[in-house]
C-alpha positions as CSV (number, residue, x, y, z in Angstrom):
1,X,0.0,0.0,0.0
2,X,1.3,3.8,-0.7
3,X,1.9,5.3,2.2
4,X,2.4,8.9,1.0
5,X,-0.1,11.2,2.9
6,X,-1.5,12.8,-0.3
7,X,-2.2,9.4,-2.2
8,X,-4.8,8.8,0.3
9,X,-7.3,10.5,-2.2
10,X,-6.1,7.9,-5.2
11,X,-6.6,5.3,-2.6
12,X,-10.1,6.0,-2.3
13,X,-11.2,7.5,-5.8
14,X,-9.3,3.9,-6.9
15,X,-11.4,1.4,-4.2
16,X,-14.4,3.3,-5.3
17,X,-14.3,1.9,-8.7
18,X,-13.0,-1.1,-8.3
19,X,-16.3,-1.6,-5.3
20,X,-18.8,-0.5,-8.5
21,X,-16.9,-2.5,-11.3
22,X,-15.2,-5.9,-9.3
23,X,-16.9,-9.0,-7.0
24,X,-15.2,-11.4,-5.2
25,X,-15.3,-15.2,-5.8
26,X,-17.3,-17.0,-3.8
27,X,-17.0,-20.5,-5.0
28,X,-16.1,-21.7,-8.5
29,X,-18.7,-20.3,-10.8
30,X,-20.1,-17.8,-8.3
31,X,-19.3,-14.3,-7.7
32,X,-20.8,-11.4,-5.2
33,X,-20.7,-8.0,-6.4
34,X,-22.5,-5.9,-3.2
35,X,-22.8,-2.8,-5.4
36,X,-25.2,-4.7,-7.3
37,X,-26.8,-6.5,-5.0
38,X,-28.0,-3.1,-3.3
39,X,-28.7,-2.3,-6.3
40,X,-30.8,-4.8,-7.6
41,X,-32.8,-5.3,-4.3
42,X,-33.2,-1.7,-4.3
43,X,-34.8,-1.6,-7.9
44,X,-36.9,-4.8,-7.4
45,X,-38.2,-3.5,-4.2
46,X,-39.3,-0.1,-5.6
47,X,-41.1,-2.0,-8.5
48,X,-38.2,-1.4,-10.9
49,X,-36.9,-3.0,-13.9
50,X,-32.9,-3.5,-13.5
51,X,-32.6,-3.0,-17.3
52,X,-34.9,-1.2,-20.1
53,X,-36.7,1.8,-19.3
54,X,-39.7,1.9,-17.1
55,X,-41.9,3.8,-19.6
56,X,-45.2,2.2,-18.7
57,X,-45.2,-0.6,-21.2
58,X,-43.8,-3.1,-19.5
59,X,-46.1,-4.6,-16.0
60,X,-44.4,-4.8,-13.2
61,X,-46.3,-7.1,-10.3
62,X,-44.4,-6.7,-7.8
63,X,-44.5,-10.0,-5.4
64,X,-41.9,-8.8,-3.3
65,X,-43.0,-5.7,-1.0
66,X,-45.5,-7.8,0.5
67,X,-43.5,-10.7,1.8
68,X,-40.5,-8.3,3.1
69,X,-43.4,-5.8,5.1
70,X,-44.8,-9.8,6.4
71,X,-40.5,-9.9,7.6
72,X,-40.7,-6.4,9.1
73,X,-43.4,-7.4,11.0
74,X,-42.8,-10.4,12.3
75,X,-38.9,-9.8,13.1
76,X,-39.2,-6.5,14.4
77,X,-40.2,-5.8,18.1
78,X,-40.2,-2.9,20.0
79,X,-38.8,-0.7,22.8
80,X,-40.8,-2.0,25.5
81,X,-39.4,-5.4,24.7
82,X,-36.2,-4.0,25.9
83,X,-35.5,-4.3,29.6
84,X,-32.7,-2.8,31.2
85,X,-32.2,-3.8,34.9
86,X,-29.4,-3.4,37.9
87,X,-27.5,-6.6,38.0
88,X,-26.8,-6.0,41.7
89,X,-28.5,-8.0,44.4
90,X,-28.5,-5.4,47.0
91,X,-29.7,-2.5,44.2
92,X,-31.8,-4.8,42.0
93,X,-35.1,-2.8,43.5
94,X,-34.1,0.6,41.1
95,X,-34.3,-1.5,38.0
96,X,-37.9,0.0,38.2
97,X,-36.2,3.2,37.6
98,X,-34.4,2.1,35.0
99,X,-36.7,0.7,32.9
100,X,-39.0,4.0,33.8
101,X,-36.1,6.3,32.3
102,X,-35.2,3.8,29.6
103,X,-38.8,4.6,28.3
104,X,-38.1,8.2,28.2
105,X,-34.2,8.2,27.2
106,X,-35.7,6.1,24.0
107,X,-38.6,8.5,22.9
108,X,-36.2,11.4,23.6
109,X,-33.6,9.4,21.1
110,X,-35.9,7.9,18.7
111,X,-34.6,4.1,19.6
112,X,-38.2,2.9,17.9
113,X,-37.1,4.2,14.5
114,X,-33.6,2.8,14.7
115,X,-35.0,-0.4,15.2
116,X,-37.2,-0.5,12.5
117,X,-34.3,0.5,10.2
118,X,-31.5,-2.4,11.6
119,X,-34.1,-4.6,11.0
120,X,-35.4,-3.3,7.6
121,X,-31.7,-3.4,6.7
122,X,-31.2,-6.5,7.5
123,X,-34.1,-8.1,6.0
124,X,-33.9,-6.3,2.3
125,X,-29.8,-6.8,2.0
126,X,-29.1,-9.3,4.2
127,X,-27.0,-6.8,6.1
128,X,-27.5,-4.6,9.1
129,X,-24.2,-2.3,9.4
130,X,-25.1,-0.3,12.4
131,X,-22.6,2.9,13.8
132,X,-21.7,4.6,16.8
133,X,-22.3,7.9,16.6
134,X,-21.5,9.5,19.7
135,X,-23.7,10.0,22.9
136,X,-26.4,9.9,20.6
137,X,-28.2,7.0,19.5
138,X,-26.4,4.6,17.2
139,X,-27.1,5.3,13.5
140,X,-28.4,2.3,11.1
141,X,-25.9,3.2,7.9
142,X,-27.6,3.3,4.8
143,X,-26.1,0.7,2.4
144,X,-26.3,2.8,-0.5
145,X,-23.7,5.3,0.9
146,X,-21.3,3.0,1.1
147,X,-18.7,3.9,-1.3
148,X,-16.6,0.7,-0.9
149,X,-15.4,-2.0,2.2
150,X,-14.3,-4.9,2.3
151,X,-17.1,-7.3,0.0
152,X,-16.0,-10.8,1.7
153,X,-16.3,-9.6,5.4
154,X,-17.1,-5.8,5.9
155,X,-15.8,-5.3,9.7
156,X,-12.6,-6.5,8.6
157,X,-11.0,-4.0,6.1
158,X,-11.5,-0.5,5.4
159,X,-15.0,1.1,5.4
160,X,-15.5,4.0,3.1
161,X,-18.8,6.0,3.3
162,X,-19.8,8.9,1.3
163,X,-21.8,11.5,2.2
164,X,-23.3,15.0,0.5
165,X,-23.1,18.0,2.6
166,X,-24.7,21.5,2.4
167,X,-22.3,24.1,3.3
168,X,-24.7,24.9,6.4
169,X,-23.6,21.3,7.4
170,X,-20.0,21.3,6.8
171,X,-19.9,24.8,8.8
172,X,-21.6,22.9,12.1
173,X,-17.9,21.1,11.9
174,X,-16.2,24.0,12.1
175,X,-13.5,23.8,15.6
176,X,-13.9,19.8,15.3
177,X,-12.8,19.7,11.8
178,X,-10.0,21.9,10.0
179,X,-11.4,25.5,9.2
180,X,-9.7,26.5,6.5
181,X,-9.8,23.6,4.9
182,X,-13.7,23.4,5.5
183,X,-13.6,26.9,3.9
184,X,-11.9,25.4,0.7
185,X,-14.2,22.7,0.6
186,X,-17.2,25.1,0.7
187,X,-16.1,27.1,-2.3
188,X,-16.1,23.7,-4.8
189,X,-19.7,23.2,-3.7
190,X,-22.6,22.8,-6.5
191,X,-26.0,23.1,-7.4
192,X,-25.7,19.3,-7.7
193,X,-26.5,16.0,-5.6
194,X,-25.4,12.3,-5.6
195,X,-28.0,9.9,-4.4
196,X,-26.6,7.4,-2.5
197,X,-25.8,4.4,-4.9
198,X,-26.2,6.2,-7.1
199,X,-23.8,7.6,-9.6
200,X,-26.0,9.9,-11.5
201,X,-26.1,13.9,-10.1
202,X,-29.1,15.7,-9.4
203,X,-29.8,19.1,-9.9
204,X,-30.5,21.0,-6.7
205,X,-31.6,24.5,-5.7
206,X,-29.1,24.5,-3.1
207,X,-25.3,23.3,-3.2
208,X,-23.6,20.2,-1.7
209,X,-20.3,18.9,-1.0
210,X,-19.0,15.6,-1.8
211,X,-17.4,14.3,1.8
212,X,-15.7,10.7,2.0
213,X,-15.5,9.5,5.6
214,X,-12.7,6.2,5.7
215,X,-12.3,4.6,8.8
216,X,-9.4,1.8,8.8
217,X,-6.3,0.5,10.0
218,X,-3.5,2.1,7.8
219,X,0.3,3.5,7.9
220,X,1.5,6.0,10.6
221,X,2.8,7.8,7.3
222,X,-1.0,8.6,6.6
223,X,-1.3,11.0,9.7
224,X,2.1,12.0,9.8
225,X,4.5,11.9,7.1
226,X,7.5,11.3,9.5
227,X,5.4,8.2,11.4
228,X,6.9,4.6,11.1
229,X,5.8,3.3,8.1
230,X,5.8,0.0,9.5
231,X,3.7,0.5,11.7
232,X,-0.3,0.8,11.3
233,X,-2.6,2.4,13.7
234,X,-6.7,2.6,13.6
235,X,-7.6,5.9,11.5
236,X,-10.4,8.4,10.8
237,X,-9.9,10.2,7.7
238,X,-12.7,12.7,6.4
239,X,-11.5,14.2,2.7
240,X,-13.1,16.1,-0.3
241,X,-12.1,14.3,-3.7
242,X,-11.0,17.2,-6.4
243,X,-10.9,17.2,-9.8
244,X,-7.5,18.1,-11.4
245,X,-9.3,21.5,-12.9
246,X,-10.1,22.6,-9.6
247,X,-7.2,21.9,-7.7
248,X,-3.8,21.8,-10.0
249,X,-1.6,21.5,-6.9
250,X,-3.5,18.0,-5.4
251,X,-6.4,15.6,-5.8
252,X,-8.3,16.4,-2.5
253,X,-9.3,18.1,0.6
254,X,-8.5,16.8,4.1
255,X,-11.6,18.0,6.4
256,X,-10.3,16.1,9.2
257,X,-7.9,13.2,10.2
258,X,-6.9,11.1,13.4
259,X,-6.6,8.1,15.1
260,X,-9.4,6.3,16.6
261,X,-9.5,3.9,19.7
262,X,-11.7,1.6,18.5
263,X,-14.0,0.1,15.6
264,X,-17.4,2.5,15.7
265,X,-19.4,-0.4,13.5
266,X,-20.8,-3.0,14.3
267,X,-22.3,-5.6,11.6
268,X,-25.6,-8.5,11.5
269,X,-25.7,-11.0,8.8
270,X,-29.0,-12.6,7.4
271,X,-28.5,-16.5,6.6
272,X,-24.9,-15.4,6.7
273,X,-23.2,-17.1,3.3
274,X,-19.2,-17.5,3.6
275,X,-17.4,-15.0,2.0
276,X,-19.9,-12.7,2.0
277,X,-20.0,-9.1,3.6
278,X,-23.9,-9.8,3.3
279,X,-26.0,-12.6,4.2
280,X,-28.6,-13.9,1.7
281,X,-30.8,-11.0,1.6
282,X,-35.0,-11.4,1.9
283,X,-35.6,-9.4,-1.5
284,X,-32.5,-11.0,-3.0
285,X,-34.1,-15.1,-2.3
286,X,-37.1,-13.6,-3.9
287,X,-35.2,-12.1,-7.3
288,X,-35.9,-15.4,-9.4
289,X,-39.6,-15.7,-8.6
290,X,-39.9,-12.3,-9.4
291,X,-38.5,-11.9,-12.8
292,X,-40.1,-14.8,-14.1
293,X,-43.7,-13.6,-12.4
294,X,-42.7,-10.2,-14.9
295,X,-42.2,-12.7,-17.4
296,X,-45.4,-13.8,-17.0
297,X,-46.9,-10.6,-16.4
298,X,-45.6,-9.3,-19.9
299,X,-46.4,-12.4,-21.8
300,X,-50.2,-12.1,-20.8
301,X,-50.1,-8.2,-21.2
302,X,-48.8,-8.8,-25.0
303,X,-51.6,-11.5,-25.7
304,X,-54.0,-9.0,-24.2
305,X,-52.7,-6.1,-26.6
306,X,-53.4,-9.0,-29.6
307,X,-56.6,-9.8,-28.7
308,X,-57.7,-5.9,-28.5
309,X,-57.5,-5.8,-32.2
310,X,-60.4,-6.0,-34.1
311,X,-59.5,-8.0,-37.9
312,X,-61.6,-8.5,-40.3
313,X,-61.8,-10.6,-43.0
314,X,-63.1,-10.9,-46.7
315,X,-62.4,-12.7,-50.2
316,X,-64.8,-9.5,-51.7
317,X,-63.2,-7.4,-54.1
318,X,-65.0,-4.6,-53.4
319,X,-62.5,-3.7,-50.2
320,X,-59.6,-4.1,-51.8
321,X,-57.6,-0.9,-50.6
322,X,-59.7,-0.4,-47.4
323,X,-57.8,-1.8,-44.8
324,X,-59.7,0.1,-41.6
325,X,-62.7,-0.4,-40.6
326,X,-62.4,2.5,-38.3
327,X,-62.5,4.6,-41.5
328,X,-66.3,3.9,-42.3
329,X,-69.1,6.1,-41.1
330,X,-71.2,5.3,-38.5
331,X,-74.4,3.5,-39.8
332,X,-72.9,2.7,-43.1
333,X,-74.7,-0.5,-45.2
334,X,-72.0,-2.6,-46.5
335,X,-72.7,-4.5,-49.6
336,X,-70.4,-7.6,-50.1
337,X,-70.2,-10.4,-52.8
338,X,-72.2,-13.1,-52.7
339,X,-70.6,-16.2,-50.8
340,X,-67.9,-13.7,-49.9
341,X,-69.2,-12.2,-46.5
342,X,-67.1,-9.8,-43.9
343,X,-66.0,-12.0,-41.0
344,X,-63.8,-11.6,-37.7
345,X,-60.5,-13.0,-37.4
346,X,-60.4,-15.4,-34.1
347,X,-57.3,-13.6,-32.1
348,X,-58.2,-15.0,-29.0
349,X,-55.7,-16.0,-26.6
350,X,-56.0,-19.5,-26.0
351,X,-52.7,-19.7,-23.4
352,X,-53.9,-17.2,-21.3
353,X,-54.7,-20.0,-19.0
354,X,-50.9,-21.6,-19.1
355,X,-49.4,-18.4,-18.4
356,X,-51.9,-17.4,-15.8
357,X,-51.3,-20.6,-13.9
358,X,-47.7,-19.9,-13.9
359,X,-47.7,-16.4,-12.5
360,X,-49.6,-18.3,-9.5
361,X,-47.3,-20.9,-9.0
362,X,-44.0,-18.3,-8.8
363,X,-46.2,-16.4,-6.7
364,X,-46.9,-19.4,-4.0
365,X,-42.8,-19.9,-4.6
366,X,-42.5,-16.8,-3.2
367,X,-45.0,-16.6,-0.3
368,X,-43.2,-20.0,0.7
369,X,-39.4,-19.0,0.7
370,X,-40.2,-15.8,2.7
371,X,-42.8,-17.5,5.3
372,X,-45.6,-15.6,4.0
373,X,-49.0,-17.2,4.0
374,X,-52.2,-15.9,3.3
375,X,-53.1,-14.9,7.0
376,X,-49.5,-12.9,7.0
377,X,-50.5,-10.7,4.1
378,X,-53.9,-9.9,5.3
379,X,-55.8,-12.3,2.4
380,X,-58.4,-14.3,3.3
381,X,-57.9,-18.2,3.8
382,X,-59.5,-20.5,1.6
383,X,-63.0,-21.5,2.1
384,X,-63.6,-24.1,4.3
385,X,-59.6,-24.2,6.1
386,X,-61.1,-25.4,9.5
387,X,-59.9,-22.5,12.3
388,X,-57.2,-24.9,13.8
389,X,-56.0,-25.5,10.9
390,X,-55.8,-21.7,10.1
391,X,-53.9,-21.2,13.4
392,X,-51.3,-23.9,13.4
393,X,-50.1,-23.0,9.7
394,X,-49.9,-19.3,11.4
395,X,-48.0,-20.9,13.9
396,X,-45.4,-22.6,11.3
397,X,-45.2,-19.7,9.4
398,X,-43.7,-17.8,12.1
399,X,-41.4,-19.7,13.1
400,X,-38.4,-18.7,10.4
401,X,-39.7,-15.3,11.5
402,X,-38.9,-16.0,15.0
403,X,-35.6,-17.7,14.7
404,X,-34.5,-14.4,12.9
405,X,-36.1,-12.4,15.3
406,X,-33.6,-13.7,18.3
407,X,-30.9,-13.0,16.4
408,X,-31.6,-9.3,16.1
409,X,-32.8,-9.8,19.6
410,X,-29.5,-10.8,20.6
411,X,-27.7,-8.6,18.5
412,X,-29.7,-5.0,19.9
413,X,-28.2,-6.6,23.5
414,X,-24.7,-6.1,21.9
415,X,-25.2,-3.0,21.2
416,X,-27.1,-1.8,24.5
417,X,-24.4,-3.2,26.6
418,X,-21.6,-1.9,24.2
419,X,-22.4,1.4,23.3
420,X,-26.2,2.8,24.5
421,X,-26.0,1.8,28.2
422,X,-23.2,4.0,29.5
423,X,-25.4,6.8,27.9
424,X,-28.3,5.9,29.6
425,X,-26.6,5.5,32.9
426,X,-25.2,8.8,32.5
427,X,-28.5,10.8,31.6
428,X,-29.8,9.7,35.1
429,X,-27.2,10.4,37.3
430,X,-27.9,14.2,36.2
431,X,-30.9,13.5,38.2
432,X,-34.4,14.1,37.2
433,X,-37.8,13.9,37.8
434,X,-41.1,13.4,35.5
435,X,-44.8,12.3,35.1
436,X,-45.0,8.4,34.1
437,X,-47.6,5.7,33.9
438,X,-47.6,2.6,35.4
439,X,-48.7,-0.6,34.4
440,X,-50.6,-2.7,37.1
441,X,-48.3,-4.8,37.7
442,X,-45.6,-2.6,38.9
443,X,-48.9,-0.3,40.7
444,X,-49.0,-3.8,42.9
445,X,-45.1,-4.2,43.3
446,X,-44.7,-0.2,44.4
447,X,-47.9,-0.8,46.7
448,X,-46.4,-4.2,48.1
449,X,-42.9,-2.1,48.7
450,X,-44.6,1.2,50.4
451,X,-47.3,-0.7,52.4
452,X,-44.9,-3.1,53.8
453,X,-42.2,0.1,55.0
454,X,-45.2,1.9,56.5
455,X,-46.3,-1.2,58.5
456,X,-43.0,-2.0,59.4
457,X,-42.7,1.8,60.4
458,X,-46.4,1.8,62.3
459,X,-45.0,-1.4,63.9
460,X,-41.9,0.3,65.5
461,X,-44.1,3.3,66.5
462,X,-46.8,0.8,68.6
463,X,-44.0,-0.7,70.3
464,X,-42.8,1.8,71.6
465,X,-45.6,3.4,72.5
466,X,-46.7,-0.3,74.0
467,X,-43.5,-0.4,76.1
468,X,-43.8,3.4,77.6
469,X,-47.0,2.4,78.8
470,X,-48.5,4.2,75.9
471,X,-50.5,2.0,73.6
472,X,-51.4,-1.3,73.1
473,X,-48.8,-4.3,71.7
474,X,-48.7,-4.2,68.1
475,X,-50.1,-7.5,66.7
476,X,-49.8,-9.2,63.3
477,X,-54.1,-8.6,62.6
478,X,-53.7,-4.8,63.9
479,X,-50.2,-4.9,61.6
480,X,-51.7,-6.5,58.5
481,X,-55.0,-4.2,58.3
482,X,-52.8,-1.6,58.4
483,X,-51.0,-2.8,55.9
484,X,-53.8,-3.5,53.7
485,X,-55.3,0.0,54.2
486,X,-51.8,1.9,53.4
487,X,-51.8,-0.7,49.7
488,X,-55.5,0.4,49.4
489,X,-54.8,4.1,50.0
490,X,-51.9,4.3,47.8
491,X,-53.6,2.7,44.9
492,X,-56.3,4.9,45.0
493,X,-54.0,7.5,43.2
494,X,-54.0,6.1,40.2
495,X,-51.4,5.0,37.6
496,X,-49.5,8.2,36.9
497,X,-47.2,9.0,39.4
498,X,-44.4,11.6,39.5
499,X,-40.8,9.6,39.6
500,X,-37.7,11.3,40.9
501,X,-34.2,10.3,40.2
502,X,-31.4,11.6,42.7
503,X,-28.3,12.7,41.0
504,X,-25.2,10.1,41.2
505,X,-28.5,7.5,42.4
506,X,-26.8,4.6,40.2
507,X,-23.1,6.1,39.8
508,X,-21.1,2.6,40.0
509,X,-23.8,0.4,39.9
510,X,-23.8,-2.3,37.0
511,X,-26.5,-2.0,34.5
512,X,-27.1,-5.0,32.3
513,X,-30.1,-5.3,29.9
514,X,-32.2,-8.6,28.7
515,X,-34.1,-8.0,25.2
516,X,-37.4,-10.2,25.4
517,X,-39.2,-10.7,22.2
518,X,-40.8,-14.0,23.3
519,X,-43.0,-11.4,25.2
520,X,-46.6,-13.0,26.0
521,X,-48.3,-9.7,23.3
522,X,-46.8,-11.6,20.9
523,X,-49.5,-14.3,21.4
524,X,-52.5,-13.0,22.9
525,X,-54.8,-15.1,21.0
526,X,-52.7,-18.3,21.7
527,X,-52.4,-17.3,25.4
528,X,-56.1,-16.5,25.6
529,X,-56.8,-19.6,24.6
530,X,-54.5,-21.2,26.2
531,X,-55.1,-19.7,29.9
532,X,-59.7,-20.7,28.8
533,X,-58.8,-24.3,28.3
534,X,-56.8,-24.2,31.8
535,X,-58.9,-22.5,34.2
536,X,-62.1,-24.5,32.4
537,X,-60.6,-27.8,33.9
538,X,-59.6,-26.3,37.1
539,X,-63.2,-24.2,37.6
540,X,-65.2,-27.6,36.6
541,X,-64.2,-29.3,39.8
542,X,-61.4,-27.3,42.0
543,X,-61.4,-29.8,44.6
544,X,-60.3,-32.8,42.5
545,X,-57.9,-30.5,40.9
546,X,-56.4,-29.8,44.5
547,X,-55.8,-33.7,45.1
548,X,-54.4,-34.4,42.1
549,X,-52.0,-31.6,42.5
550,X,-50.8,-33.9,45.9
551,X,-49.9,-36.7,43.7
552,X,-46.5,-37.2,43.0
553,X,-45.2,-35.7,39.4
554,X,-48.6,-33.9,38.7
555,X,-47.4,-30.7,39.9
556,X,-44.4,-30.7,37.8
557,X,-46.4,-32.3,34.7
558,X,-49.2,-29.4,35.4
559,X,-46.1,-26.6,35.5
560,X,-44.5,-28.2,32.2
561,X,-48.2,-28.1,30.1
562,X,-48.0,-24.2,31.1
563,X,-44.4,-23.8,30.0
564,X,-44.8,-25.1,26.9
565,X,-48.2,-23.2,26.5
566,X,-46.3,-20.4,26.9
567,X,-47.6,-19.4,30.1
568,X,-45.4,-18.5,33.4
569,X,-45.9,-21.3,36.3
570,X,-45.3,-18.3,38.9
571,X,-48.7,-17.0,37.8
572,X,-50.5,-20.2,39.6
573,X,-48.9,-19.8,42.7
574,X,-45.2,-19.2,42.0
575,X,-44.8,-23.0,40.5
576,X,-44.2,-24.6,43.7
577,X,-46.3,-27.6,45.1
578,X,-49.6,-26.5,45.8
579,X,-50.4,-27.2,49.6
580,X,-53.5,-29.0,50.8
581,X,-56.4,-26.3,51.0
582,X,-59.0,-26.0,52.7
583,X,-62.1,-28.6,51.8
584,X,-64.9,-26.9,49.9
585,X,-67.7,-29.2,50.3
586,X,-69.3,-29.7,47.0
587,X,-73.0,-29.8,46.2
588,X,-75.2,-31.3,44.5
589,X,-77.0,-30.2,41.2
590,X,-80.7,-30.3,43.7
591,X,-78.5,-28.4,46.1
592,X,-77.7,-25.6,44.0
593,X,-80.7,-25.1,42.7
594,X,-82.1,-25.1,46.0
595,X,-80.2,-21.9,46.9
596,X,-80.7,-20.6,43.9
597,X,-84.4,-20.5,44.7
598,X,-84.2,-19.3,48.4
599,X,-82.3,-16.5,46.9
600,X,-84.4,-16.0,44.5
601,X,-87.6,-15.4,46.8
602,X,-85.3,-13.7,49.5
């Protein structure tokens, strides 16, 4: 590599073209270019013809939008699934007040969006690059302004992105970045924009700046020219490539350079293929099906434009020369020779069937290889598929979805405990207060917590008192009603409460965070179910549900059928053995009504 400080723009003008115009090998007769596979999922996606011009005449169906939003869906998940919490047994009450905050710190930051665009990312290209930007949230990179990296693994060679500035933006760098130079770079600017991926300019009312941003591991010579060219160092270089009309002297501008402690990206792979800076893309395992379902699409359209035309025919004379039938007037009286009669031409397509047939099987092709069935995309099953039946396929469906799902899952707990946590931590211990709801669960846990301290509190009080001759001894029943009134009292304010973080509150405390998208809202209508069939068995005769819980094994076999139903033991009694109760003695069917009918004269 040249490690002359002012080839650094040849470097990059020189990747660049080789990123747009070479692949890499992936096996013999199989290469990856990822220029064009952004490309081409990009087009495809947006109902776009990757050669030809889209001037109307061609039909475009595309199959692919639908399945990919059907991915979105099912593989995304949101902030509330995220749970931060102290991971300290003697703080692990506050990780109320973390989760509270972590609420707020992501609406104030937006963390919703930048999930949906890691996971849109990763399910069009196969490829979620994700970058640290700061003690703001992390940003999800666009693909398209990539302007080159390494195509077989992209975390581990150079990444290049490119970016088009306004000189209002490049000015907000001003004291960070080099001023004069930003100056320089200001005066090339044009009425002209790049898209990213895209190498045609658009004309703009306002001017931008073409900026190239290269992080990498390169020579000491490339921040100082009297460094140790042996020796290589993690960079940040952020340059302006010039033309040789607008600067004669050299090739570029250099906004900004510098070393740089550590990698800012961080990289997540769809069905990861070896070799590969991107995993096998959702749009990309849907490219065949779609180019033979515009096959399809065109070869029906085409047969369609045929049988539009209206021929005639005739072995009379008398026409010769008049080939329109559009030319006559209305109402005109045609006179043909005898035996020799006007007649229509048969143009009608007889393999509109074949070809219609066709279309539908690519289409089920596709539904199939993205996990898409009818219930997914919102169509209506065929009539007569029994409920059940409707549910369980559902069920299969999702389960590709899911698989993928906990590895974004997983990944998004990377990046909390890597990058976002330390920011979160260090927004609360400025302090702060604020207005938040509470869910009723944690209304009963905060009511537990403060009824229990004021008892305990009312407890200490009484004795005293009791022991100064004062009062009378506090007892567990005089304890627990007050107890039960404080809990009472407390919930009778309602769900918005006012929460108050002191400042330095979790200053050394360890924050960890656990990302659960196998949350029970992802199955209400299972778990609904589910929870009906349970308490149906238990309500139709509780008693003989008690004894059998005593037997040996049941309890365990009773706590397994709720696991696997997807429903938390804890919920009937914390999982653990259910103790003898009480007997209820049951009555009869004559003994019920009985009552029923005393009541009823009562």
């Amino acid at each position: 590599m040249e490690t002359k400080p002012e080839k650094i723009y040849e470097y990059i003008a020189t990747e660049e073209t080789n990123y747009k115009t070479h692949g890499v090998p992936i096996i013999d007769g199989y290469e990856f270019k990822m220029y064009e596979h952004i490309r081409l999922s990009t087009l495809y996606k947006n109902s776009k013809f990757s050669t030809g011009k889209d001037d109307g005449n061609r039909p475009y169906k595309n199959i692919i939008r639908p399945i990919v939003n059907v991915a979105y869906r099912s593989e995304g998940f949101d902030v509330k699934d995220i749970e931060p919490y102290v991971n300290d047994a003697d703080n692990y009450y506050k990780s109320l007040l973390v989760r509270k905050y972590h609420n707020r710190f992501a609406r104030k930051n937006d963390l919703d969006t930048f999930i949906d665009e890691v996971v849109e990312s990763y399910v069009d290209y196969g490829l979620a690059l994700v970058k640290n930007v700061n003690e703001t949230k992390p940003e999800c990179v666009p693909l398209q302004r990539i302007a080159f990296c390494d195509q077989t693994d992209i975390l581990s060679g150079a990444i290049c992105e490119k970016h088009a500035y306004s000189p209002d933006q490049l000015l907000d760098f001003k004291g960070i970045w080099i001023d004069e130079e930003i100056d320089s770079a200001i005066a090339q600017a044009r009425a002209e924009k790049v898209n990213d991926g895209s190498e045609q300019k658009a004309k703009t009312p306002g001017k931008y700046i073409e900026v190239h941003e290269l992080h990498g591991v390169f020579p000491e010579t490339w921040l100082d020219e009297g460094g140790d060219p042996d020796k290589y160092s993690r960079q940040l270089h952020i340059v302006v490539l010039g033309s040789q009309k607008e600067n004669k002297d050299k090739n570029g501008i250099t906004l900004f350079k510098g070393k740089e402690k550590e990698s800012i990206y961080k990289a997540l792979k769809r069905d990861p293929i070896y070799g590969r800076a991107c995993g096998f893309g959702g749009i990309e395992e849907l490219f065949e099906s779609q180019i033979w379902t515009n096959y399809n699409e065109i070869q029906i359209k085409e047969m369609l434009d045929v049988a539009a035309l209206m021929i005639v025919q005739t072995a009379s004379l008398k026409f010769k020369g008049q080939n329109k039938i559009t030319d006559l007037p209305k109402g005109t009286i045609v006179q043909t020779e005898e035996n020799k009669p006007l007649s229509m031409v048969n143009i009608q397509p007889l393999n509109m069937g074949e070809f219609e047939n066709a279309l539908n099987r690519w289409e089920v092709q596709a539904r199939t290889t993205g996990s898409a069935n009818d219930a997914q995309l919102g169509l209506n099953p065929t009539s007569g598929t029994p409920f059940a039946l409707q549910n369980l396929v559902v069920s299969s469906g999702q389960g590709l979805h899911e698989y993928r799902q906990g590895k974004i899952a997983t990944f998004f707990g990377e990046i909390y405990r890597d990058w976002i946590l330390k920011y979160l931590v260090k927004e609360m211990n400025y302090g702060d207060s604020w207005l938040e709801e509470m869910n009723m669960e944690e209304m009963q846990y905060i009511a537990e917590s403060v009824s229990t301290k004021e008892s305990n509190r009312e407890a200490v009080r009484m004795a005293i008192k009791y022991f100064d001759k004062e009062g009378e001894a506090p007892t567990q029943d005089i304890i627990d009603a007050y107890k039960d009134t404080m809990r009472k009292d407390w919930m009778k304010g309602g769900n918005k409460r006012f929460i108050e973080i002191i400042k330095d509150e979790f200053k050394g405390i360890p924050i960890d965070v656990d990302v659960n998208v196998a949350g029970k809202q992802k199955y209400l209508n299972k778990m609904s179910s589910d929870l009906t069939n349970i308490f149906r068995q238990i309500f139709s005769n509780p008693v003989q549900f008690q004894q059998a819980m005593k037997i040996p094994g049941m309890n365990k076999a009773f706590n397994e059928i709720l696991e696997f139903s997807g429903i938390s033991p804890f919920l009937f009694g914390g999982g653990e053995d259910i103790q003898e109760a009480e007997q209820v003695p049951q009555q009869n069917p004559q003994q019920q009504m009985v009552g029923v009918n005393n009541n009823n004269q009562q």
